[in-house]
C-alpha atoms as a printed R data frame, in Angstrom:
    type eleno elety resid chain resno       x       y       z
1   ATOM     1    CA   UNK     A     1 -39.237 -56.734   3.903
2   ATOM     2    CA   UNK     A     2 -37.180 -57.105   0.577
3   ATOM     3    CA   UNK     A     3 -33.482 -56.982   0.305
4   ATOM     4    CA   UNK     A     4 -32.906 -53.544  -1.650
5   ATOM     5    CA   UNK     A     5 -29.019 -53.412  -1.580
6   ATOM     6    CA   UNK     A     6 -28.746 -54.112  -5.373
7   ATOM     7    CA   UNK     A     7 -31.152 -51.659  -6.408
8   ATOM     8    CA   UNK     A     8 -29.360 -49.089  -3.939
9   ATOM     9    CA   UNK     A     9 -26.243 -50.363  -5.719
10  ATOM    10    CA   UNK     A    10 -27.412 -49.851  -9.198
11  ATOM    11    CA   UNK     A    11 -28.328 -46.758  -8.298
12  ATOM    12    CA   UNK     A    12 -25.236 -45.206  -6.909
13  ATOM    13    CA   UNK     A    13 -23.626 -46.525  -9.443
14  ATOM    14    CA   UNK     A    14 -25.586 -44.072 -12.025
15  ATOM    15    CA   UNK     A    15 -27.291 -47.604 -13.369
16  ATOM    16    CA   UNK     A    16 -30.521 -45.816 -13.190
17  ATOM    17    CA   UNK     A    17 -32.061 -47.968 -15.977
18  ATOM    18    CA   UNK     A    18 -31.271 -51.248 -14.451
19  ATOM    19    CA   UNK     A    19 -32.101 -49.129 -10.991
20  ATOM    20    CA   UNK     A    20 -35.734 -48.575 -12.130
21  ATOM    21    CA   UNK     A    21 -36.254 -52.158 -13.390
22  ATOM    22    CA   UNK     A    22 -34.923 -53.453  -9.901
23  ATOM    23    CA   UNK     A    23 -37.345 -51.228  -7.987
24  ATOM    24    CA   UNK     A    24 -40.076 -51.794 -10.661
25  ATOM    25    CA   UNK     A    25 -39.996 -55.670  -9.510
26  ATOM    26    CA   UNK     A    26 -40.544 -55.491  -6.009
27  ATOM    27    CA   UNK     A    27 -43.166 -52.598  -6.688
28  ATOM    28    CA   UNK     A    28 -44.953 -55.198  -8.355
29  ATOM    29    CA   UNK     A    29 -44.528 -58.149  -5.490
30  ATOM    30    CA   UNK     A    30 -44.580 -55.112  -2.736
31  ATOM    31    CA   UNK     A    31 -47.610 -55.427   0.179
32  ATOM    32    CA   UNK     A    32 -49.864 -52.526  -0.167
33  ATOM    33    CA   UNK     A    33 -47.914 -50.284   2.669
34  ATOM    34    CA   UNK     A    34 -44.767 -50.615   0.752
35  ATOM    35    CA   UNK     A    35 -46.416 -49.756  -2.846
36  ATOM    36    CA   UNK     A    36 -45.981 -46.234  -2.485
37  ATOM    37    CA   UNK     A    37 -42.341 -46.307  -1.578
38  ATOM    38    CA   UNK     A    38 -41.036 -48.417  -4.353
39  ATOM    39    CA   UNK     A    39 -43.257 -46.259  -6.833
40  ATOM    40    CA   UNK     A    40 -40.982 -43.586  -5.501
41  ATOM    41    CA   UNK     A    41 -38.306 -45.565  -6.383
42  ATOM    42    CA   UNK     A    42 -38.764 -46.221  -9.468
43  ATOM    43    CA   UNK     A    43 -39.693 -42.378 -10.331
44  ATOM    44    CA   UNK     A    44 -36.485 -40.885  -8.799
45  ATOM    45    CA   UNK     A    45 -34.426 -43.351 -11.127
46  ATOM    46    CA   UNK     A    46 -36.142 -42.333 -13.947
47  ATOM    47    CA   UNK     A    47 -35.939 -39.258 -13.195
48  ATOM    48    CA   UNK     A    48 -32.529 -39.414 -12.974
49  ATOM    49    CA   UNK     A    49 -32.027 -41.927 -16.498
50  ATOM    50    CA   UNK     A    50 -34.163 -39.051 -18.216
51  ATOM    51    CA   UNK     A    51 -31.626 -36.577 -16.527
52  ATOM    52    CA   UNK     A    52 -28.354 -38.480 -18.325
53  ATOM    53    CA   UNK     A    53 -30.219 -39.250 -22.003
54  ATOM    54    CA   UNK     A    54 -30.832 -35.515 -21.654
55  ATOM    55    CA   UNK     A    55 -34.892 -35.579 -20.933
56  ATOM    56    CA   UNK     A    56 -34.807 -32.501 -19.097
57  ATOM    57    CA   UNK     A    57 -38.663 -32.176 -19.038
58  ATOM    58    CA   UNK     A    58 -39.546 -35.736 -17.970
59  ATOM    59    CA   UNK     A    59 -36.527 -35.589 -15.547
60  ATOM    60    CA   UNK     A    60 -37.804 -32.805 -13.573
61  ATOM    61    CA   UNK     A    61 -41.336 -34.183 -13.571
62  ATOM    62    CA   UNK     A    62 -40.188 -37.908 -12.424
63  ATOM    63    CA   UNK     A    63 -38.108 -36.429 -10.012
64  ATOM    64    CA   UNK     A    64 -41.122 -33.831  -8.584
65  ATOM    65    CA   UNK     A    65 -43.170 -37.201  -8.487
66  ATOM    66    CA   UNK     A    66 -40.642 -39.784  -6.790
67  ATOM    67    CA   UNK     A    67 -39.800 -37.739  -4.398
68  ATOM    68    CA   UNK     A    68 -43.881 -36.137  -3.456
69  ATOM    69    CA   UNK     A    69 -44.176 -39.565  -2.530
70  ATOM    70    CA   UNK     A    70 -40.843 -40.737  -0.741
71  ATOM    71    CA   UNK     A    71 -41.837 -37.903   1.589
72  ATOM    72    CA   UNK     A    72 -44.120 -40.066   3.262
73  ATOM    73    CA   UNK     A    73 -41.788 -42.273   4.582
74  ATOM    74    CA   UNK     A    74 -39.432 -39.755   5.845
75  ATOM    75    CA   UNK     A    75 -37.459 -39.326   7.906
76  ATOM    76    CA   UNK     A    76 -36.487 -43.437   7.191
77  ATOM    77    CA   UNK     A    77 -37.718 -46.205   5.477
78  ATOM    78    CA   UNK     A    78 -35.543 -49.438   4.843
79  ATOM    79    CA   UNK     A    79 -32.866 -48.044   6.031
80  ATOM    80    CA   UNK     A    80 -32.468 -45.101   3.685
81  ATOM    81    CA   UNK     A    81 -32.389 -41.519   4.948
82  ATOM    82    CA   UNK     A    82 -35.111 -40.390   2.990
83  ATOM    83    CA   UNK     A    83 -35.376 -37.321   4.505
84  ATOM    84    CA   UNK     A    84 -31.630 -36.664   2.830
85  ATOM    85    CA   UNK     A    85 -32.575 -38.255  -0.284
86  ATOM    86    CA   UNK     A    86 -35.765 -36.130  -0.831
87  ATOM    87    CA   UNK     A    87 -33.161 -33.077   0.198
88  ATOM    88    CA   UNK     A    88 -30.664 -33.611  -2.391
89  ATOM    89    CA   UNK     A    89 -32.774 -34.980  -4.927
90  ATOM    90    CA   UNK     A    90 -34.842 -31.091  -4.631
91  ATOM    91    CA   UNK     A    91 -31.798 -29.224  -4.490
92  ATOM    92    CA   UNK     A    92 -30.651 -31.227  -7.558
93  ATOM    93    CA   UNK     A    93 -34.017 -30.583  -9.301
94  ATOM    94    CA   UNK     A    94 -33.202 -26.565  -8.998
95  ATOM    95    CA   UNK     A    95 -29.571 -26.362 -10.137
96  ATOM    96    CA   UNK     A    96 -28.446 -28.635 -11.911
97  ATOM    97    CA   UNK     A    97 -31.647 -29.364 -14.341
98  ATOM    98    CA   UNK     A    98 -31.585 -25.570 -14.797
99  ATOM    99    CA   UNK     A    99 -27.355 -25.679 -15.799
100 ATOM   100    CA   UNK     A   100 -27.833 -28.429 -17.433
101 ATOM   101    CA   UNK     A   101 -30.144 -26.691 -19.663
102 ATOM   102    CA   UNK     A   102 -28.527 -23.592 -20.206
103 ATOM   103    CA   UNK     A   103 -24.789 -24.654 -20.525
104 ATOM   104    CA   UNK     A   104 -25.717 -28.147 -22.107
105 ATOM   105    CA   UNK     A   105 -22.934 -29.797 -19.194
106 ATOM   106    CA   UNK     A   106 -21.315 -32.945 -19.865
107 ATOM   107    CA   UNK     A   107 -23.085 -35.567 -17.279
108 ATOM   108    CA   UNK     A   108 -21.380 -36.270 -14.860
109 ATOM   109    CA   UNK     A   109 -23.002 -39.267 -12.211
110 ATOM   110    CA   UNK     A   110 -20.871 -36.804  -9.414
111 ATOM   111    CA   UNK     A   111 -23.724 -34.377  -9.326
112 ATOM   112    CA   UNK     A   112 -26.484 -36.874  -9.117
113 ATOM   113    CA   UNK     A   113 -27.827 -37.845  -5.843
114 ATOM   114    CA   UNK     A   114 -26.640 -40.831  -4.023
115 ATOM   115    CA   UNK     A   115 -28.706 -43.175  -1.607
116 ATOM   116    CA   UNK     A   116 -27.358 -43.100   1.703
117 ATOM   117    CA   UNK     A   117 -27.868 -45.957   4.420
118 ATOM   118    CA   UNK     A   118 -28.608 -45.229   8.456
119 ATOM   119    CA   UNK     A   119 -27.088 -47.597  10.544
120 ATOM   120    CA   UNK     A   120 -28.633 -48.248  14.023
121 ATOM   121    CA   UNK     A   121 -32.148 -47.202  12.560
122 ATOM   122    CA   UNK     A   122 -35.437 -48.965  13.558
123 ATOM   123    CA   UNK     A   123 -36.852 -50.348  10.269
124 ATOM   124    CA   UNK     A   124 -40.588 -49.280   9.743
């Protein structure tokens, strides 16, 4: 298993670029069981870097496609509560792209979704 805390990091802290390349990496190196998941990964932070340069169109259709395949791995997989993740990340996907695009909103990295950690969770 790889040590994801500074991807995780990056991407709380609305580093979604750096998040993607981070994730991108151990995509690469990642056994064929893990693949999937860090595709996922990578997809949800682009989604979410195409969300803050104003992509609505590719941010909706990262975002559709990281998280289709993060459900696989629900309800956790290295320690992340994907099952919440996939949650916020779809209710995000209907507001927020939608006010985004009709009231052309400052971004604020508030709104965005946030990875959270389970403690006392087998890891798969």
């Amino acid at each position: 298993m790889f040590d994801i805390n500074d991807g995780i990091s990056l991407f709380n802290n609305a580093d979604f670029f750096a998040a993607h390349d981070f994730f991108e990496n151990l995509w690469m190196e990642a056994k064929k069981e893990d693949k999937l998941f860090f595709q996922g990964m990578v997809q949800i932070s682009v989604g979410f870097y195409h969300f803050i340069c104003g992509n609505l169109k590719g941010s909706k259709s990262q975002l559709i496609k990281g998280t289709s395949k993060l459900k696989y791995f629900e309800p956790a997989y290295y320690k992340i509560n994907i099952s919440n993740l996939v949650d916020e990340i779809e209710q995000f996907s209907k507001t927020n792209l939608e006010i985004k695009k009709l009231n052309n909103l400052e971004i604020n990295s508030m709104v965005l979704s946030e990875i959270k950690l389970l403690t006392n969770v087998k890891l798969n």
